[in-house]
MMTF fields as JSON, N, C-alpha, C and O atoms, coordinates in Angstrom:
{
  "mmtfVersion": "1.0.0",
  "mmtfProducer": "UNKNOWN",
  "numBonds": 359,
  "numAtoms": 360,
  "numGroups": 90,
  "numChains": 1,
  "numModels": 1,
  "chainsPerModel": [1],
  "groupsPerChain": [90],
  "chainIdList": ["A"],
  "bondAtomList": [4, 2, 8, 6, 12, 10, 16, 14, 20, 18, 24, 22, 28, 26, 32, 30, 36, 34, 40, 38, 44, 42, 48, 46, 52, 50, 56, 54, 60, 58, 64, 62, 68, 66, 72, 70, 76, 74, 80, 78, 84, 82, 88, 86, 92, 90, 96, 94, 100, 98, 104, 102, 108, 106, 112, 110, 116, 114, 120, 118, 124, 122, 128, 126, 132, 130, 136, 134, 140, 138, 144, 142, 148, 146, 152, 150, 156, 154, 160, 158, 164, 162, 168, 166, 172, 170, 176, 174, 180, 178, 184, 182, 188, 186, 192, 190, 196, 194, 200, 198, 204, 202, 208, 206, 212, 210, 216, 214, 220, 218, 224, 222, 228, 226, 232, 230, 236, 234, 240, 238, 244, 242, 248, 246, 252, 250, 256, 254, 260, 258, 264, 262, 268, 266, 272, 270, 276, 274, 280, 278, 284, 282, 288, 286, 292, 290, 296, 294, 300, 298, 304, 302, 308, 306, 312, 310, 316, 314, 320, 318, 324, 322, 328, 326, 332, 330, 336, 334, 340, 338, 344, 342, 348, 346, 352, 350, 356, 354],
  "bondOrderList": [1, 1, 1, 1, 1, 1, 1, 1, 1, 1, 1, 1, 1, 1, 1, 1, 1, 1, 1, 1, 1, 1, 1, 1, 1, 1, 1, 1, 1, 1, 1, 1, 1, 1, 1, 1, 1, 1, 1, 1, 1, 1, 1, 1, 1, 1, 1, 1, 1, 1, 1, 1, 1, 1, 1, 1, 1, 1, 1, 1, 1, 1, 1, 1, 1, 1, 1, 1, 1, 1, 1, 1, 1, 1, 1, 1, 1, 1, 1, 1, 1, 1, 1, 1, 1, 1, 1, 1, 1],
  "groupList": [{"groupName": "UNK", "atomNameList": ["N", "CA", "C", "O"], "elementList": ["N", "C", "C", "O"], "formalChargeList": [0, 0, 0, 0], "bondAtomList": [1, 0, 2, 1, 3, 2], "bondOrderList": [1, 1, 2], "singleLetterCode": "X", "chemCompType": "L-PEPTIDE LINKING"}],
  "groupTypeList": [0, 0, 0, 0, 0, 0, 0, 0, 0, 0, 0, 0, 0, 0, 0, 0, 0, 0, 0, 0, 0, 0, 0, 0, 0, 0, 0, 0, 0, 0, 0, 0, 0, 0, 0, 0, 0, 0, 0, 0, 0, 0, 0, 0, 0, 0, 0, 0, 0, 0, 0, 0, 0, 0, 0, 0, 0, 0, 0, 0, 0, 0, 0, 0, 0, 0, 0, 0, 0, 0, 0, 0, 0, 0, 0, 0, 0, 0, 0, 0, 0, 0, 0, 0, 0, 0, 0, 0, 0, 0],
  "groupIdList": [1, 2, 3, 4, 5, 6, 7, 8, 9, 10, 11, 12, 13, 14, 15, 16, 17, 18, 19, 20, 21, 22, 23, 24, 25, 26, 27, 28, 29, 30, 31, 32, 33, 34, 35, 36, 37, 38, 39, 40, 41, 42, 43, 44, 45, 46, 47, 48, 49, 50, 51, 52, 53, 54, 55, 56, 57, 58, 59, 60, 61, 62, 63, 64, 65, 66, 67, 68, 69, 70, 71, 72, 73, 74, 75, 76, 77, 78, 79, 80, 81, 82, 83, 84, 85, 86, 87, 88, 89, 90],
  "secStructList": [7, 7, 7, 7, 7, 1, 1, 7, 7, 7, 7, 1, 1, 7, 7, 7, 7, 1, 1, 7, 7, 6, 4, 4, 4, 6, 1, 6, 6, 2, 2, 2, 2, 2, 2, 2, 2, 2, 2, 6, 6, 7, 7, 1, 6, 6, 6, 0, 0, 0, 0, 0, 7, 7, 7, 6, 6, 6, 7, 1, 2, 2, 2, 2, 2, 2, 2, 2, 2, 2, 2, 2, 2, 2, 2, 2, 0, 0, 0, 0, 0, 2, 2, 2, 2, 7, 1, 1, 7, 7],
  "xCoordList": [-11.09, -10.252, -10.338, -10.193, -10.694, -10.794, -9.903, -9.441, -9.468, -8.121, -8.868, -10.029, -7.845, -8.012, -9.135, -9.023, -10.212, -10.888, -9.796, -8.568, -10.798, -9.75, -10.06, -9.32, -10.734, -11.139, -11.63, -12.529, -10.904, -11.663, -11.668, -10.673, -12.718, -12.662, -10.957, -10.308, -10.567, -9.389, -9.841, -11.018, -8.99, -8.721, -8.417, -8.446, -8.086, -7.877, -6.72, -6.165, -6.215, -4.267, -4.108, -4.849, -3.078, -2.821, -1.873, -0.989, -1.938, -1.099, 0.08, 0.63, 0.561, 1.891, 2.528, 2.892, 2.521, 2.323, 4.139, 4.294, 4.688, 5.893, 5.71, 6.579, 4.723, 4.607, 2.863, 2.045, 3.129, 1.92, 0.325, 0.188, -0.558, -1.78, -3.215, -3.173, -4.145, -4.927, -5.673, -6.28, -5.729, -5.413, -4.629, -5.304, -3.486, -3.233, -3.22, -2.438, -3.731, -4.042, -4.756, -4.974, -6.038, -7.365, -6.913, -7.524, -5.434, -5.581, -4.357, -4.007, -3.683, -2.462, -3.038, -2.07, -4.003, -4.559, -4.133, -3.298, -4.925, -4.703, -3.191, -2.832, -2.31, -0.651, 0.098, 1.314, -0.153, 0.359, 0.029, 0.814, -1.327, -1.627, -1.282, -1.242, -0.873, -0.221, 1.014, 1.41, 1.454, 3.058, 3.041, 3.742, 2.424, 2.639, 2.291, 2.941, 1.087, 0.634, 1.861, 2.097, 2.493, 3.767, 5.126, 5.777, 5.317, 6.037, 5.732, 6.831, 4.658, 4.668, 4.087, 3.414, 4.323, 4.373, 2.764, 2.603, 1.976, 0.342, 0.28, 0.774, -0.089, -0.896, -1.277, -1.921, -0.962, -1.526, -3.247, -4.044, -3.474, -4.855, -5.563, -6.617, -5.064, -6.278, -5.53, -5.731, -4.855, -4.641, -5.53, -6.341, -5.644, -6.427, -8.039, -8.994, -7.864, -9.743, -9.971, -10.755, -9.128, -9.49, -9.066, -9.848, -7.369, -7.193, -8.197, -9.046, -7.913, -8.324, -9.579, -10.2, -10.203, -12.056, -12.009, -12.961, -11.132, -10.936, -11.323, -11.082, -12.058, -12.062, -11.065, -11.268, -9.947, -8.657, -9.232, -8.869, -10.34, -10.638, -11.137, -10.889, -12.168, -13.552, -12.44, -12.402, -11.507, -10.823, -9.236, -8.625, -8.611, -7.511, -6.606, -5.466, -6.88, -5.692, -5.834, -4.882, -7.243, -7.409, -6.732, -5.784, -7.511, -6.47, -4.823, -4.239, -4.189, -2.909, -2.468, -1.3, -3.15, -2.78, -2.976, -2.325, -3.882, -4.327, -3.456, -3.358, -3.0, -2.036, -1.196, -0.788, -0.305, 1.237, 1.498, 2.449, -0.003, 0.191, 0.438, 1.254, -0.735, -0.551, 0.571, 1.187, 0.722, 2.347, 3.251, 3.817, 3.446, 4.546, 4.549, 5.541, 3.177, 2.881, 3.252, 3.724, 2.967, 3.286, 4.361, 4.79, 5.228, 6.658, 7.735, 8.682, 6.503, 7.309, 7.002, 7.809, 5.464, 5.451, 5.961, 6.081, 6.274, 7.292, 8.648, 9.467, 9.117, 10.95, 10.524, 11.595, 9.712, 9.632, 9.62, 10.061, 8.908, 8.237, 7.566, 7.312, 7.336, 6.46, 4.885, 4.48, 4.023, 2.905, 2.635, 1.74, 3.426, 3.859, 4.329, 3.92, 4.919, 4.981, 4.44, 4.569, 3.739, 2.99, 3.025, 4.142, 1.806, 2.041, 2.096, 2.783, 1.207, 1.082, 2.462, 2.564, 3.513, 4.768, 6.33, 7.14, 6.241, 7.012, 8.033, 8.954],
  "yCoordList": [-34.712, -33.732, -32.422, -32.307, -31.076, -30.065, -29.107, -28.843, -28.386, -27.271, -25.836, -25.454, -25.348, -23.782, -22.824, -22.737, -22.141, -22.032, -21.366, -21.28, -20.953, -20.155, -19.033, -18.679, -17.873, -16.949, -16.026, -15.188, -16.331, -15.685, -14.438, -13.819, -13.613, -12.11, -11.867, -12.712, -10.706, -10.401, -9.795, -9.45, -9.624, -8.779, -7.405, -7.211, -6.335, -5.213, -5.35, -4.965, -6.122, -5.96, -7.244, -7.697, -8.211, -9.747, -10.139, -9.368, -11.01, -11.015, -10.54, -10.265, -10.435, -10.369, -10.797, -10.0, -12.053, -13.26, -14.228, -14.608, -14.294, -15.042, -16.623, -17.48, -16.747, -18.336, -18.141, -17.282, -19.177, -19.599, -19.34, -19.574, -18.944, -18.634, -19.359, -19.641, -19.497, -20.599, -19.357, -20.006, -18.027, -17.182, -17.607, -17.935, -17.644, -17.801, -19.328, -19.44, -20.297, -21.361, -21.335, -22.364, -20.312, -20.037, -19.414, -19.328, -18.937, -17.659, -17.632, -16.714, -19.003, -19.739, -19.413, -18.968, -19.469, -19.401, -17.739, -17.299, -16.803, -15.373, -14.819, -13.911, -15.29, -15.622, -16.041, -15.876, -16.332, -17.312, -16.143, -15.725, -15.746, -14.663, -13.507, -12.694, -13.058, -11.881, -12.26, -11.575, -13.057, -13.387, -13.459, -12.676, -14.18, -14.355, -13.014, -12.747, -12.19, -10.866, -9.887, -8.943, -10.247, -9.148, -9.544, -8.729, -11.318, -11.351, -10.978, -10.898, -10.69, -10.592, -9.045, -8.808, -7.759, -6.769, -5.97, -4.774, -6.665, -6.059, -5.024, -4.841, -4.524, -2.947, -3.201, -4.229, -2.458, -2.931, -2.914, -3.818, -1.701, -1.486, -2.127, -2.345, -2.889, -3.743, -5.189, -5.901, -6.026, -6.705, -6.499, -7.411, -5.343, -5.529, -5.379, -5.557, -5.073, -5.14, -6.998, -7.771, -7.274, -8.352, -9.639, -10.57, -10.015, -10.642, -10.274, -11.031, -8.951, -8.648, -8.534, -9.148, -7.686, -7.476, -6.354, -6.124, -5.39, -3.679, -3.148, -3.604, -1.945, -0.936, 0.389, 1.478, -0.326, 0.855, 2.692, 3.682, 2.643, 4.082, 4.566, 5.727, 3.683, 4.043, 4.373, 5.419, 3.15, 2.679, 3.12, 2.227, 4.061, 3.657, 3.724, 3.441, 4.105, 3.281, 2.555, 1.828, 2.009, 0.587, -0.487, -1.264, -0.232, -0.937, -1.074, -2.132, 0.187, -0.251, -0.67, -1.057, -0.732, -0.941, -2.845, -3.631, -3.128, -4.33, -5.493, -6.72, -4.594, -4.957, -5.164, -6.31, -4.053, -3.999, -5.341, -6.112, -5.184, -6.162, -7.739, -8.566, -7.769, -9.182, -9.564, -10.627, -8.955, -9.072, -9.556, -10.637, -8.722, -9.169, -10.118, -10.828, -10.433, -11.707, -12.817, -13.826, -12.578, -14.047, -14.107, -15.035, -13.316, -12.985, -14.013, -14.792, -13.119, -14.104, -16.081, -17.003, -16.107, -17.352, -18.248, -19.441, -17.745, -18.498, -18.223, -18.908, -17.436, -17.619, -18.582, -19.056, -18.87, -19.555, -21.2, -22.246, -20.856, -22.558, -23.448, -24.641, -22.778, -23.945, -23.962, -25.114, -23.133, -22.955, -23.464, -24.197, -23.009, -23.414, -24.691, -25.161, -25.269, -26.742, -27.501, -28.591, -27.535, -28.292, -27.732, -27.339, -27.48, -26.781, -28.511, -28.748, -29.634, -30.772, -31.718, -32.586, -31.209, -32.18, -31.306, -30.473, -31.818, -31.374, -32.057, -31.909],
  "zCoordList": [-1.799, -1.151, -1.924, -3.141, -0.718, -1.763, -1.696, -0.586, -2.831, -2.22, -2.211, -2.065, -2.397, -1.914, -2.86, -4.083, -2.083, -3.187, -4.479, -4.468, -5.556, -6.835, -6.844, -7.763, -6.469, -6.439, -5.229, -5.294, -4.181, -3.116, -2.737, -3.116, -1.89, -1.204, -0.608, 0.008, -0.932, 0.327, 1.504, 1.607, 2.442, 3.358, 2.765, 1.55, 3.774, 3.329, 2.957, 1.928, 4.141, 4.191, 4.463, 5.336, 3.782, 4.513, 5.37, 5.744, 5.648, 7.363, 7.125, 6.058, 8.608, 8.091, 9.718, 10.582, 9.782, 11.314, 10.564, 9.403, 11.179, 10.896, 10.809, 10.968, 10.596, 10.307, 8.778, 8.45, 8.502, 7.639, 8.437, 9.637, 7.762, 8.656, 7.697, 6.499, 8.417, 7.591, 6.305, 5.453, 6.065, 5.761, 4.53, 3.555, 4.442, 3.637, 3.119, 2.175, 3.395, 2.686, 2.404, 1.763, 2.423, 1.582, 0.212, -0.853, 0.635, -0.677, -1.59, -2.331, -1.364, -2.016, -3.673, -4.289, -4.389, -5.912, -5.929, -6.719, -4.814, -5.572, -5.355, -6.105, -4.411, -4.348, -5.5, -5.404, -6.119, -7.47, -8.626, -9.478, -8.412, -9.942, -9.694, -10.617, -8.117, -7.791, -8.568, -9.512, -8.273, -8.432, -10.213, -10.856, -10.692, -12.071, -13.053, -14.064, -12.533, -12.737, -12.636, -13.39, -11.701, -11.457, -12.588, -13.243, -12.554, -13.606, -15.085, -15.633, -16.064, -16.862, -16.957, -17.96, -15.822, -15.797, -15.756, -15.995, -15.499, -14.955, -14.366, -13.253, -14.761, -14.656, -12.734, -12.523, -11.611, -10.069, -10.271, -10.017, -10.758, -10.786, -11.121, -10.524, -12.693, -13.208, -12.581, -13.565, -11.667, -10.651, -9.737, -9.571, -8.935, -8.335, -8.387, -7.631, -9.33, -9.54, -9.982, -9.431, -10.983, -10.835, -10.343, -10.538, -9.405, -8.704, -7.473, -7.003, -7.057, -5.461, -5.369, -4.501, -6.293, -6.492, -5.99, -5.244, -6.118, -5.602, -7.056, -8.174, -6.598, -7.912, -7.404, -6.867, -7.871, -7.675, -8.01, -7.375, -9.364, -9.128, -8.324, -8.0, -7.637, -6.516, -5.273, -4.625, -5.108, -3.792, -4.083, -4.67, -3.854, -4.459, -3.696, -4.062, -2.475, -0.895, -0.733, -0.447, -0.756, -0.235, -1.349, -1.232, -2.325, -3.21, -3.156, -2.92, -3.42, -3.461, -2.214, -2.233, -0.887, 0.183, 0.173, 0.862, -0.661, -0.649, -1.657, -1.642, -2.361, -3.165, -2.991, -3.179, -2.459, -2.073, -0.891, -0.757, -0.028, 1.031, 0.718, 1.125, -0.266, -0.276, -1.707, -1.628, -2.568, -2.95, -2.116, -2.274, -1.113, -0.17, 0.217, 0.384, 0.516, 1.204, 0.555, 1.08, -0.984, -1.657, -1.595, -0.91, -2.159, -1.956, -0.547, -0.436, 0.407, 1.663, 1.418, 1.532, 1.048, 1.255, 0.425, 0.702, -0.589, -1.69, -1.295, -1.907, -0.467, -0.488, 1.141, 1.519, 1.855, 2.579, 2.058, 2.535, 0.88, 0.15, 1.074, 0.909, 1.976, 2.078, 1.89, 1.738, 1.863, 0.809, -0.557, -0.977, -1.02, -2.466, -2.699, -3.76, -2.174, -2.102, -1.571, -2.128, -0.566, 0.18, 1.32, 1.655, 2.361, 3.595, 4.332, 5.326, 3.593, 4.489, 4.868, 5.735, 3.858, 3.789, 4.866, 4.458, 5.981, 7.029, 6.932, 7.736]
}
C-alpha cells in the first residue's frame, strides 16, 4: 500500500472545493510542512522555494499566491481532520 507521494509539484493556487479533493490527498506531506514551516516561523519565500518548488525571486506572485493558497488549505483540512487523520475512516 502506497501513500501520498513526499514531495510533489503544486498547483498555482490549491483548491478551494468544500469537501476533500483527490488533490489534496496527493499533497497531505506538503500540508503538514506548510503547517509545521509556519509553526516554527519560516521565512514564506524560502517555504516556498522549497516546500512549493517556486523561486519566490524569479516568481514572486506566483509564489506568494501559491503559498498563501495552500496554507489555507492546510489550515482548512486540519480544522476539518479529516485528511489528517484518515480520509479512509468515515
Amino acid at each position: 500500500m502506497s501513500g501520498p507521494p513526499l514531495n510533489p509539484d503544486v498547483a498555482d493556487v490549491a483548491p478551494n472545493e468544500p469537501a476533500l479533493t483527490a488533490y489534496d490527498e496527493q499533497h497531505v506531506v506538503t500540508y503538514i510542512r506548510l503547517l509545521q514551516a509556519e509553526g516554527e516561523g519560516a521565512d514564506w519565500r524560502e517555504v516556498a522555494r522549497v516546500v512549493l518548488h517556486i523561486d519566490s525571486e524569479r516568481e514572486p506572485d506566483r509564489a506568494w499566491a501559491a503559498y498563501r493558497s495552500h496554507l489555507a488549505r492546510a489550515k482548512w483540512v486540519t480544522e476539518q481532520g479529516r485528511l489528517l487523520r484518515g480520509a479512509g475512516s468515515k
